[in-house]
N, C-alpha and C positions, 0 to 999 in steps of 0.2 A: 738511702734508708736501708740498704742490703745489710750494712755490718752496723747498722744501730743497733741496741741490746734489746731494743721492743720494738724491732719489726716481726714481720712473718718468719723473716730466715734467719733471725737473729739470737742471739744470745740466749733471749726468754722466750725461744719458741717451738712448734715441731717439728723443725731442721737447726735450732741451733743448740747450746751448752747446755741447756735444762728438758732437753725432750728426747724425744725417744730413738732419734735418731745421734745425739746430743753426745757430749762429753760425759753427764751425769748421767745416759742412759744405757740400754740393752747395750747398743754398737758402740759405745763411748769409752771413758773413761773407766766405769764399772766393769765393764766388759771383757771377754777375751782380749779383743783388742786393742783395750787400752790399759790406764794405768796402775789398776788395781793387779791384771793378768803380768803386770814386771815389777810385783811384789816379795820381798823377801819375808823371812819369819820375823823380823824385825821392822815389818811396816815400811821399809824403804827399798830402793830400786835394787834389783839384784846387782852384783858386782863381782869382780873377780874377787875380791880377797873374803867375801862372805863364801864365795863355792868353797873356796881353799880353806880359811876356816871350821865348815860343815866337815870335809872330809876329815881333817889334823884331827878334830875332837871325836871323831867316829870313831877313828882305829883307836886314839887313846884309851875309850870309855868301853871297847871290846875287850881291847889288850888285858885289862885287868882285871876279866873275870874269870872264876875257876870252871872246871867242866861243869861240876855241880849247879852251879847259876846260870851258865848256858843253857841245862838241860829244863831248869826251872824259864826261862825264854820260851823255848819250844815247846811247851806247856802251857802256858800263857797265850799263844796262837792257839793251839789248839781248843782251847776253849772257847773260842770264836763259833762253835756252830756249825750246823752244818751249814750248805749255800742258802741265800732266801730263795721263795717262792718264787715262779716266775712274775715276773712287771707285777712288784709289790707295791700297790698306793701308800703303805707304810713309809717307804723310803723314799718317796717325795722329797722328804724335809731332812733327810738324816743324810742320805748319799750324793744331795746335789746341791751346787751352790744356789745363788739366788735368778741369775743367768738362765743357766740349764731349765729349771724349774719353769722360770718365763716359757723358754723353747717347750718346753713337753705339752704345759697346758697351752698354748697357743696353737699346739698340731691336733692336741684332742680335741680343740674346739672346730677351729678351722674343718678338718676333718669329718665333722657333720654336717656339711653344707655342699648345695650345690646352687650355682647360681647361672643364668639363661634370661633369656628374653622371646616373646611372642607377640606377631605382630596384634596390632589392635583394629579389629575389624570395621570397614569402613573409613580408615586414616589411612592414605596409603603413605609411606614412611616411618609411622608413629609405631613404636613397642610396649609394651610393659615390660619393665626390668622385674625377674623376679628371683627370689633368693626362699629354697626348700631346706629343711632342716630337720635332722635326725631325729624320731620321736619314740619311743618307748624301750622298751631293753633289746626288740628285736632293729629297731635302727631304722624305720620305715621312715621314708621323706613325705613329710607336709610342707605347705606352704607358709613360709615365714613373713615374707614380706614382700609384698606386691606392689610396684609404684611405675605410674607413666607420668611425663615432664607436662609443665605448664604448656598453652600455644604462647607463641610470643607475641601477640595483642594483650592478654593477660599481665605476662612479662613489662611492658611498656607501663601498661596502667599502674602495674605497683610499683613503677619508679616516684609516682607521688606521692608514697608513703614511705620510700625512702628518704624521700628528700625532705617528706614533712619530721622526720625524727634529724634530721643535722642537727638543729638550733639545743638540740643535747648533748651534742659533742666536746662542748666545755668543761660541763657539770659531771661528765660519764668518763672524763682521759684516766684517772688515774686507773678504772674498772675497765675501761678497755684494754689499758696495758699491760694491765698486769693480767691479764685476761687472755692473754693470744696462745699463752704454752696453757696446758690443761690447767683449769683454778681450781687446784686440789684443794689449797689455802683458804679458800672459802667455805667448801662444805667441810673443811676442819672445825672453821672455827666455830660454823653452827652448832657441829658434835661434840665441839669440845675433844676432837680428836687429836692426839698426841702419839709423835713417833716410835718414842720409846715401851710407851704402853698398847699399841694399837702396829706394832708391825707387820704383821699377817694378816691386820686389816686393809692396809696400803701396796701389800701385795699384790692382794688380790683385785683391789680398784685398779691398780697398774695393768692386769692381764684382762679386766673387764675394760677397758678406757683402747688397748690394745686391737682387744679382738672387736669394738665398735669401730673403731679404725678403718681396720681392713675393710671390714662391709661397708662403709660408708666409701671410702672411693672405691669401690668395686661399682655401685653405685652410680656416685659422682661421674665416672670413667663410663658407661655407657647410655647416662640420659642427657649427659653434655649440655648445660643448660648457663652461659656467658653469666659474669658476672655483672652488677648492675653498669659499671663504672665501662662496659665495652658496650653500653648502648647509647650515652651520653658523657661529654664532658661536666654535664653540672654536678655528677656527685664528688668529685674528689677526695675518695679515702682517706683517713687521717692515719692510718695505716698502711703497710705495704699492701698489695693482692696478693692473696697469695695465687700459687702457679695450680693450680687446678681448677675444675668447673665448679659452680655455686649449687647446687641443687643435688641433695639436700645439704643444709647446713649440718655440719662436722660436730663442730659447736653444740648447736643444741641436741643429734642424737646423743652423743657423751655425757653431755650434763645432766639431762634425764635419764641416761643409763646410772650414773653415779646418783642422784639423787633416791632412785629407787633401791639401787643395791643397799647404798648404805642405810636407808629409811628400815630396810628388813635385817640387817644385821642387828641395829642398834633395838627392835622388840623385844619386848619382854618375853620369857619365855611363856607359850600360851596365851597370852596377852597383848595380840599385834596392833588393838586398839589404844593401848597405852600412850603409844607416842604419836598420836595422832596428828597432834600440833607439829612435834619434831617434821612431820612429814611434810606437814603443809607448808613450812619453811623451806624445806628445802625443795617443794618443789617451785615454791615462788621464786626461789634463787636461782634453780634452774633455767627459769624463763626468763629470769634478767638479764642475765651470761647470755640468754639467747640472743635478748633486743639488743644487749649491746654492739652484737656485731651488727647490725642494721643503721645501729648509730652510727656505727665507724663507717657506713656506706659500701659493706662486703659483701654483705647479701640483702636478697629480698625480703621482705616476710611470710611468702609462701616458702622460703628454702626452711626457716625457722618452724612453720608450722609441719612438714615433714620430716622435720626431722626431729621433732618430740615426740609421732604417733609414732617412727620408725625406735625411738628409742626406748621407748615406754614395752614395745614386742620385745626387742631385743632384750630387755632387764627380766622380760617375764620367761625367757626363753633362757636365760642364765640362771636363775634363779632355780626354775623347775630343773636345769641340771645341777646343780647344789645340793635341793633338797628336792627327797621323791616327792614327798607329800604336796611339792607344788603344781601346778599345772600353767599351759600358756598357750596362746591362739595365736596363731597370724593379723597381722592386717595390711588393709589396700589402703591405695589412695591414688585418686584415678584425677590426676591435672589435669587432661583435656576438658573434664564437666567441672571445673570452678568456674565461677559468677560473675562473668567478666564485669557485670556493673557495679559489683563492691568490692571492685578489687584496688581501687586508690583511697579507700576510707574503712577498709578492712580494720577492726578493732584489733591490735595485737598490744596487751597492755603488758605490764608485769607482776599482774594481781595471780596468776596461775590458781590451780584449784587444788581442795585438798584431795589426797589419795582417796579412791575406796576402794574394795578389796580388787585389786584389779590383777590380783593372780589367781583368780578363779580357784579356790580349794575344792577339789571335784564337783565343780559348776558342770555343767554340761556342755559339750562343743570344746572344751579344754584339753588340750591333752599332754600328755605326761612325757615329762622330759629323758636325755638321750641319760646311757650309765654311763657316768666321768669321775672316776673313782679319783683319777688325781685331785679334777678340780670339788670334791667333794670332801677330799683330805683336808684342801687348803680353806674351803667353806667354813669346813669344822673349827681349823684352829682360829679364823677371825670371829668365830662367832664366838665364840669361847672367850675372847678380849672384852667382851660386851655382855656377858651373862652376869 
C-alpha cells in the first residue's frame, strides 16, 4: 500500500505528489528543488543552447545602440527609487515568489509560539502539553492550547466505537480517499471556490493548513497516544497508518481550521451573519472529513474531538492575527477526566453545529492578536477575492 496513489505516503497524500512535502508542493516540484526552480524563460528545462542563446542576443541587442540610448537605459534605472523601507509588508507579493512567501509567513507565524509541558499533579508520569502564543503588539505569551492524553482504559473502551463505524467503510471509500492529502476540493466546492479567481485565497489556506501542521505534531510528538489498530487486530485500516501518534487528529484540527478561515473570508463586509448557512456547511463538512478517518479505523473519536476544539483556537488565533479587530482565547482539554462510561457509545455524528460568533469581537477574556504585517498583507489580498 506504500506506493498506492491513495495511501498515507502516497501519491495523494502528505508525503507523496500532492502534499506538502510532495512534487506539487513547497519541497517538490514547485519548489527550489524541483522543477519549476530548472525553468527557462521559455517554460522548459534550462539547457545549454538557451544560456548560449541569452548571451548571442544580449551583446547583439547592445551592440546596436547609440550613446544616446544607453544614457536613456541609465535613466530608466534610475528611476527606480530610492531603496524600500526596511522588511516592507508591501513587498510580500511583488519581491517574492510564492515559495519564499510560504517561508516568511510560516517563520512569522512559527515564531510566536512557544510550546512545553507540566506535569499534572497527582498523575505521576502524565503532562499537559501546552503551546503559548504571542498576543498583542507588545508579544506577551498567553496560553493557546492546553491538552493532556486520554488514560488508556478510555483508549480501549473507544475501540467500540471504532469498530461500531467499519460497516461505513463502503459507503465512505471514495471520501476517504480522496480525503488523505488536505480535501481542499471540498471546501471549494461548497464556496464555489475557483483557482483562478480565488489565488490569494488558497494561498493563504496553504500557509493556514501549514502552520496547523506543525502544531499538531508538535503535539502528536509529546502526548504519544498509539493508534487504534496497535491495540487490537480487529480494526484493519482500509487505509495505510500513517507513521506517527493518533491523538490529536491532524485531520480534523485542519479541517476546522479551514472551515473557519474560509467561513470569515467569504462574510459580507460588516455583515458576518450573512453567511451563516455557508458556515454551517462547512463546518458539518468539517466533522465529516473528521468521522471519516474513524471510518477508515485511524483514529479514535476522542483524537477527532480534540482536534476540532484545538482547531477552532487555532482559526481564532489566525484570524485575530489577520485582522486587529479580532480577538481569540485559548483552550484546554484535560483526557485524564473524560467519562470513561460513555466512552464506547460516545455520540460523534456528522450533523456538526452552526458557527456563533466564536471570535469574540472585544468579548471579554479575548485577547488581541500578535502584529503580522505579512500575513495581514496576504489577509487583505484573499479578502478582497471575496468582497
Amino acid at each position: 500500500m506504500a506506493n498506492s496513489g491513495f495511501s498515507y505516503a502516497g501519491v495523494q497524500s502528505y508525503a507523496g505528489a500532492a502534499s506538502y512535502a510532495g512534487a506539487a508542493s513547497y519541497a517538490g516540484a514547485a519548489s527550489y528543488t524541483g522543477g519549476f526552480s530548472k525553468e527557462g524563460y521559455d517554460g522548459q528545462p534550462y539547457n545549454p543552447l538557451l544560456v548560449q542563446g541569452l548571451g548571442a542576443s544580449r551583446e547583439e541587442l547592445l551592440a546596436g545602440l547609440s550613446p544616446a540610448e544607453r544614457s536613456a537605459l541609465q535613466d530608466l534605472q534610475q528611476r527606480l527609487g530610492p531603496m524600500p523601507a526596511f522588511d516592507p509588508a508591501d513587498h510580500l507579493m511583488r519581491a517574492n515568489g510564492i515559495e519564499v512567501r510560504a517561508a516568511l509567513l510560516h517563520f512569522e507565524l512559527l515564531t510566536q509560539l512557544r510550546f512545553g509541558s507540566k506535569p499534572i499533579t497527582g498523575h505521576s508520569g502524565e503532562h499537559w502539553a501546552e503551546l503559548q502564543a504571542a498576543s498583542g503588539p507588545k508579544g506577551a505569551l498567553k496560553p493557546l492550547l492546553r491538552v493532556s492524553r486520554p488514560s488508556q482504559e478510555f483508549l480501549l473502551a473507544h475501540l467500540q466505537r471504532v469498530q461500531a463505524l467499519a460497516p461505513l467503510r463502503d459507503s465512505r471509500t471514495a471520501e476517504v480517499l480522496t480525503q488523505v492529502a488536505p480535501p481542499i476540493a471540498y471546501f471549494a466546492s461548497v464556496l464555489n471556490l475557483q483557482s483562478g479567481r480565488h489565488a490569494k485565497t488558497t494561498e493563504l489556506l496553504k500557509v493556514a493548513l501549514q502552520f496547523s501542521y506543525a502544531v499538531c505534531m508538535r503535539f502528536k510528538q509529546a502526548l504519544a497516544v498509539p493508534r487504534p489498530s496497535a491495540f487490537t487486530a480487529q480494526i484493519q485500516p482500509m487505509i495505510e497508518v500513517p507513521m506517527h501518534p493518533s491523538f490529536p487528529a491532524g485531520h480534523a484540527l485542519e479541517a476546522h481550521v479551514s472551515a473557519t478561515l474560509l467561513g470569515a473570508l467569504a462574510e459580507a463586509p460588516g455583515r458576518p451573519d450573512d453567511n451563516a448557512v455557508q458556515k454551517q456547511l462547512l463546518r458539518r463538512l468539517a466533522t465529516r472529513i473528521s468521522e471519516n478517518r474513524i471510518v477508515a479505523g485511524v483514529h479514535f473519536p476522542v483524537d477527532c474531538e480534540v482536534g476540532r476544539l484545538m482547531g477552532d483556537a487555532l482559526a481564532a488565533y489566525l484570524l485575530a492575527a489577520c485582522e486587529p479587530v479580532r480577538r481569540w482565547r485559548g483552550a484546554s482539554y484535560d483526557g485524564l477526566k473524560l467519562d470513561l462510561a460513555g466512552a464506547g457509545t460516545r455520540d460523534f455524528s456528522a450533523k456538526g453545529q452552526a458557527f456563533e460568533d466564536e471570535h469574540g469581537r472585544g468579548a471579554p477574556g479575548w485577547l488581541p492578536g500578535p502584529d503580522l504585517p505579512m500575513l495581514q498583507k496576504l489577509w487583505s489580498l484573499a479578502r478582497a477575492e471575496w468582497v
